[in-house]
C-alpha positions as CSV (number, residue, x, y, z in Angstrom):
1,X,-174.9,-21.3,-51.4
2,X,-173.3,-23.4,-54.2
3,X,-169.6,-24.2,-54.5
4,X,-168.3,-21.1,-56.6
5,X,-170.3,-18.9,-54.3
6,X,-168.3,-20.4,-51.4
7,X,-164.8,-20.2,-53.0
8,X,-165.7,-16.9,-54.3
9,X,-166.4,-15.5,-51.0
10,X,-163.4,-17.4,-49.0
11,X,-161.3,-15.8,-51.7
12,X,-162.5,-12.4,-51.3
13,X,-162.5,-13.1,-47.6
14,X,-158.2,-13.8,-47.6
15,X,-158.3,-10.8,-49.6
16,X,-159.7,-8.6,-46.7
17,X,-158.2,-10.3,-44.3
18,X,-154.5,-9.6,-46.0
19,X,-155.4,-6.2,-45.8
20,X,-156.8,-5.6,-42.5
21,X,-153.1,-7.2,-41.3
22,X,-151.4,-4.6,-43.8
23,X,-153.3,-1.4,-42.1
24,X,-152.8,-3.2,-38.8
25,X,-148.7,-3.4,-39.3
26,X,-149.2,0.2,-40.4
27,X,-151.0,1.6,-37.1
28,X,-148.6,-0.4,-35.2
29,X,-145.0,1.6,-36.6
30,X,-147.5,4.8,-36.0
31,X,-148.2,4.3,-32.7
32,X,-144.6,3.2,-32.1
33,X,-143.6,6.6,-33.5
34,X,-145.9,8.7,-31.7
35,X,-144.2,6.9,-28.4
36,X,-140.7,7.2,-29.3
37,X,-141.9,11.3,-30.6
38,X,-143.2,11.3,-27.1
39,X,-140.4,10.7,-25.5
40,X,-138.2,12.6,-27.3
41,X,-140.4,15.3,-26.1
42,X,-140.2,14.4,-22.6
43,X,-136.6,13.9,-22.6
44,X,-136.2,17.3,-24.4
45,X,-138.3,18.9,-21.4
46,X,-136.9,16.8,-18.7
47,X,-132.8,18.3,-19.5
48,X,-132.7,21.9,-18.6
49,X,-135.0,20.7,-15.5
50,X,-132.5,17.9,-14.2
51,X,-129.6,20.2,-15.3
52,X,-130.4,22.7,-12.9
53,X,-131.9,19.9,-10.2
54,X,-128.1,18.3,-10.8
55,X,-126.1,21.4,-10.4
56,X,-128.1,23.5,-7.3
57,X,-129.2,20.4,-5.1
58,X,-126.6,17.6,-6.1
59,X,-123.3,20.2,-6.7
60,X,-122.3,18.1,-9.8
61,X,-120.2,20.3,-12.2
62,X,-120.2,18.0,-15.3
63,X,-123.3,17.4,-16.7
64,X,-123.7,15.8,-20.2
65,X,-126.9,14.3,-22.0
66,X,-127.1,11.5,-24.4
67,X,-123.9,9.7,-23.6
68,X,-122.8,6.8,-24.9
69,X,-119.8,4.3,-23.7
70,X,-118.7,1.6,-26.1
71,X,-116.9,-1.6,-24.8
72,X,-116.0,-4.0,-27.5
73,X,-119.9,-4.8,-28.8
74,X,-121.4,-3.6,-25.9
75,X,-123.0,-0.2,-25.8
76,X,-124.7,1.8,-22.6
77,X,-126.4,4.7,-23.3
78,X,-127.0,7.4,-20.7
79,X,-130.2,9.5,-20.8
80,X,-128.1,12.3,-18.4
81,X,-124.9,11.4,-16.8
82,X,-123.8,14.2,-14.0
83,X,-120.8,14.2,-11.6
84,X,-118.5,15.6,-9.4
85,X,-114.9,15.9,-7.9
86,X,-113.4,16.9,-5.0
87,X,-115.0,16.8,-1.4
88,X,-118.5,15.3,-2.8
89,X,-117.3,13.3,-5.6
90,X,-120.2,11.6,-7.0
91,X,-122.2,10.4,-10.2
92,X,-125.6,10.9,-10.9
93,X,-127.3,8.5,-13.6
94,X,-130.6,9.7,-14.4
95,X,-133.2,8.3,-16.9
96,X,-136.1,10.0,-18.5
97,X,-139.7,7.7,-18.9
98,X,-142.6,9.1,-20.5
99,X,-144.8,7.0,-18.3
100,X,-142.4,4.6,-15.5
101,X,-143.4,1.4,-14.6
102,X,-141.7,-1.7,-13.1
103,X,-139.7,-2.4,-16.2
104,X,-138.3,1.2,-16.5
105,X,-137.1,0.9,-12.6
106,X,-135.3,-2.6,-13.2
107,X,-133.9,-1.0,-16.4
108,X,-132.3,1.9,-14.6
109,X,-130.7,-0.4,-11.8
110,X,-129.4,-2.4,-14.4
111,X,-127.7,0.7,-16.0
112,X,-126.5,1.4,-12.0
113,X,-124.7,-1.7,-12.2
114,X,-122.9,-1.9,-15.4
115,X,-121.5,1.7,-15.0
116,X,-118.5,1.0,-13.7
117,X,-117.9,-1.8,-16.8
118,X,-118.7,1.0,-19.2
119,X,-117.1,4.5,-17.2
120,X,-114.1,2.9,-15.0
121,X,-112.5,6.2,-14.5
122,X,-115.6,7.5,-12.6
123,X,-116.1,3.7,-11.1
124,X,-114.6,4.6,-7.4
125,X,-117.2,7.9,-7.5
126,X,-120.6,7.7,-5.0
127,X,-123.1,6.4,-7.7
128,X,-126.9,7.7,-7.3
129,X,-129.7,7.0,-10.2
130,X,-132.6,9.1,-10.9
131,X,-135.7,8.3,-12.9
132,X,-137.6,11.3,-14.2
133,X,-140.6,10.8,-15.7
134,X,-143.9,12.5,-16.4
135,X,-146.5,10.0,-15.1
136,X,-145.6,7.5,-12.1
137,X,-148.5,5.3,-10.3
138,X,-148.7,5.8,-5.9
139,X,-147.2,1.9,-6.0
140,X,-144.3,3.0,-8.7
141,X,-143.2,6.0,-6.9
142,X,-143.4,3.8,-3.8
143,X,-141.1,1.1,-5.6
144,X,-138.7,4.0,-6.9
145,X,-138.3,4.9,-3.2
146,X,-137.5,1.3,-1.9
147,X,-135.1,1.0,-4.0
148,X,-133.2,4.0,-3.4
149,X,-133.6,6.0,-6.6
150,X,-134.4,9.8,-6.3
151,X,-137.7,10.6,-8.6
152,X,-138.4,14.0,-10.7
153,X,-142.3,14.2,-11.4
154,X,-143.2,16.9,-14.2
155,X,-144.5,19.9,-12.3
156,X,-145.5,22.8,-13.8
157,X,-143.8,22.4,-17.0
158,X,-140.8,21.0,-14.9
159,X,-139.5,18.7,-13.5
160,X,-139.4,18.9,-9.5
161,X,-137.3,16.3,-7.0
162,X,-139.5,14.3,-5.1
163,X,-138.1,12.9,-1.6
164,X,-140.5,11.1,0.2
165,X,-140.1,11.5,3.7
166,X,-137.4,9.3,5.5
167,X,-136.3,8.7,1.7
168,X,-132.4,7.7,1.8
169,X,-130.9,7.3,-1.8
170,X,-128.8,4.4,-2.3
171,X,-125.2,4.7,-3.1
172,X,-124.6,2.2,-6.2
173,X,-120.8,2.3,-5.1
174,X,-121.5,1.0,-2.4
175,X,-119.0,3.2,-0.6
């Protein structure tokens, strides 16, 4: 192979190379549309579910979805907020995952423990979390459990409480 043939090919080479990166990037923002479509779609099947799961096993009689709180530049988004007054007078946090792992269970205690920064007039409420998702490993449900969150599984085409045996939900208020 003589000189120009080399160039000539390390030339065409950068040129294939530039766009195998372009159709790369591309894939990547669909894939990462197809997720967030995804769950969209299992937030969007997941509401009337926990809505009724909030208001028949939990008694909550506010129940709002998509909530946002604003302090200053802070932001906390809520996937479903529920609560209650009176005699019970709780809150319910719950968070919808397409697929949950580890991540999306530090994520929702995280949101359990900036609530009462972001919502101080429901800050002196019994605070629960709830992670409903569609797909959950034995060893995630397991983690969900141990630290104290309840757990809706897709059943059915909804979504169904799951309370392992000798589960006791935390109260994030610790009251």
């Amino acid at each position: 192979m003589t000189d120009e043939e080399l160039k000539e090919l390390v030339a065409s080479l950068a040129v294939a190379q530039r766009k195998t990166d372009r159709q790369l990037k591309e894939l990547g923002i669909q894939i990462g549309g197809i997720g967030n479509k995804f769950g969209s779609f299992t937030e969007g099947m997941a509401f009337p579910s926990m809505e009724k799961i909030l208001r028949k096993q939990f008694g909550l009689e506010t129940i709002s979805t998509n909530t946002k709180s604003f302090k200053g530049n802070r932001e906390l988004e809520l996937d479903v907020l529920g609560y209650s007054n009176g005699d019970s007078n709780k809150v319910v946090i719950v968070e919808v995952k397409s697929h949950l792992n580890e991540k999306g269970i530090e994520q929702v205690l995280k949101i359990l423990q900036e609530f009462p920064f972001f919502f101080p007039e429901l800050a002196h409420k019994k605070r629960y979390g709830m992670i409903a998702t569609v797909a959950a490993s034995k060893e995630i449900k397991q983690k969900v459990a141990e630290a104290g969150l309840y757990l809706g599984i897709i059943h059915d085409e909804q979504f169904k409480l799951m309370k392992p045996k000798g589960f006791e939900p935390k109260n994030f208020n610790g009251n």
